[in-house]
Structures are given as C-alpha cells and as structure tokens.
C-alpha positions in Angstrom: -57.3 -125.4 -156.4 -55.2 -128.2 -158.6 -55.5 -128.7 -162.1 -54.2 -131.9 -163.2 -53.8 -131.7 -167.0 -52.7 -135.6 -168.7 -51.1 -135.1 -172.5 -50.1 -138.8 -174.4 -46.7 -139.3 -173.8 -45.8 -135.9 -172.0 -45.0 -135.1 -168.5 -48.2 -133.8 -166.4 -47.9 -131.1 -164.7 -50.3 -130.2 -162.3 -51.2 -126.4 -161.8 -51.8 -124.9 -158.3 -53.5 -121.8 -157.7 -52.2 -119.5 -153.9 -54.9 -117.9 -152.7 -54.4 -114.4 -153.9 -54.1 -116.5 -157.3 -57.9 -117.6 -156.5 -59.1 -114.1 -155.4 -57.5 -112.5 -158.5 -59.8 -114.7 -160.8 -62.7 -114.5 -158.9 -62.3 -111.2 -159.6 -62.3 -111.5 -163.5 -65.0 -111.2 -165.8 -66.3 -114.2 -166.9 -65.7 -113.4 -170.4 -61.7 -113.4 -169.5 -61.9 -115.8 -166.9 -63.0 -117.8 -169.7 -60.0 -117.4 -171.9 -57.6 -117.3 -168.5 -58.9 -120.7 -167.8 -59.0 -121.9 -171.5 -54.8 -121.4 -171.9 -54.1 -123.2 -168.4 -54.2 -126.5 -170.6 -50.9 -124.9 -172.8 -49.4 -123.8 -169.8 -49.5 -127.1 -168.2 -48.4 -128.8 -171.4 -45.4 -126.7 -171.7 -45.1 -124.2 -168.9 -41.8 -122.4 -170.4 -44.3 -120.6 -173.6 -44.5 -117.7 -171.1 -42.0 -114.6 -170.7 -39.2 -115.4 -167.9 -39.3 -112.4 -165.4 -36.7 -111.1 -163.7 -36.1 -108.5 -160.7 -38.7 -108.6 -157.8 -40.1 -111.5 -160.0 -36.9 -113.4 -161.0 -37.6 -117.0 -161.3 -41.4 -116.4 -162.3 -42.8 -116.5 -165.7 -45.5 -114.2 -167.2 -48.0 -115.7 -169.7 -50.5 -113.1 -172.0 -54.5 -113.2 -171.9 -55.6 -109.9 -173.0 -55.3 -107.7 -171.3 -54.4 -110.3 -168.3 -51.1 -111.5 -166.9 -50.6 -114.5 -165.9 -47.6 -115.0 -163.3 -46.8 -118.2 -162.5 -43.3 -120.4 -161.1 -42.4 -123.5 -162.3 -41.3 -126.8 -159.9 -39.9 -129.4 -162.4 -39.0 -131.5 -159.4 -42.4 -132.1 -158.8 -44.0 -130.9 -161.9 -46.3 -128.3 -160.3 -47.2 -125.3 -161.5 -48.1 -122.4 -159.0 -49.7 -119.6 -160.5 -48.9 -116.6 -158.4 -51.4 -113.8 -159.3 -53.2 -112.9 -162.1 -53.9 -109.2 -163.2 -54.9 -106.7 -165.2 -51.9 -105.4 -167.4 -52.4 -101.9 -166.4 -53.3 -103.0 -162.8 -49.8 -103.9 -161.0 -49.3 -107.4 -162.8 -45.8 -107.1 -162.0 -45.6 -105.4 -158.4 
C-alpha cells in the first residue's frame, strides 16, 4: 500500500506500509484507524515529528495516536516512508 502525499514546495514523501503494517490496521477500529490514517499526511510532510527509538528499534521512529503507536523508518534517499507496525500502546508497540 503507497501513500503519495504532494505539499507546495516540500519534498514528497511517499509512505509504504509491510505487511504486518497492513494486518496491524486492519485490525484497528475504525474509529482509530480513522485518526491513524488522518496523521499519515503530517508524517509524510515531516516524518522526523515522531520520537526516535533506539535499542531493538534504533533507527525507527515512533509517532502517537491514542492509544496507538505508530513505528515507522525513514529513507531520505528515496523519500519513502515505511511504516513498520502499528499497535496498541499496551500491546507490544515496541517488541
């Protein structure tokens, strides 16, 4: 799944889901899937807003949707966004 987000005079980014990604927000009720989805836009304008992880997850970045995590890497190179997993905060976002 690809997201292509276009911003005047900023660098696109498009956002790429893995498949556990895909699973995790199929899995989400609509009413958060809804305000998941809604903050891709913000992430894709300026992916660094999220918390920089470190340890197992070093390299990764974590962005807040009650109560959901999104964990995400960034590829400048390319300007891609891969969004790892999303998950409950209480549910193993960072393992």
């Amino acid at each position: 799944m690809f997201w292509l987000i276009n911003q005047k005079n900023l660098m696109q980014f498009r956002i790429r889901f893995e498949k556990k990604a895909e699973k995790d927000l199929d899995s989400i009720p609509k009413i958060h899937k809804a305000r998941v989805l809604a903050v891709l836009p913000a992430i894709a304008q300026n992916p660094y807003l999220g918390k920089k992880l470190d340890g197992e997850l070093y390299g990764s970045y974590s962005y807040r949707v009650w109560p959901y995590r999104i964990i995400y890497k960034i590829f400048k190179e390319v300007l891609i966004i891969v969004v790892i997993k999303i998950k409950h905060r209480g549910g193993g976002a960072y393992r």
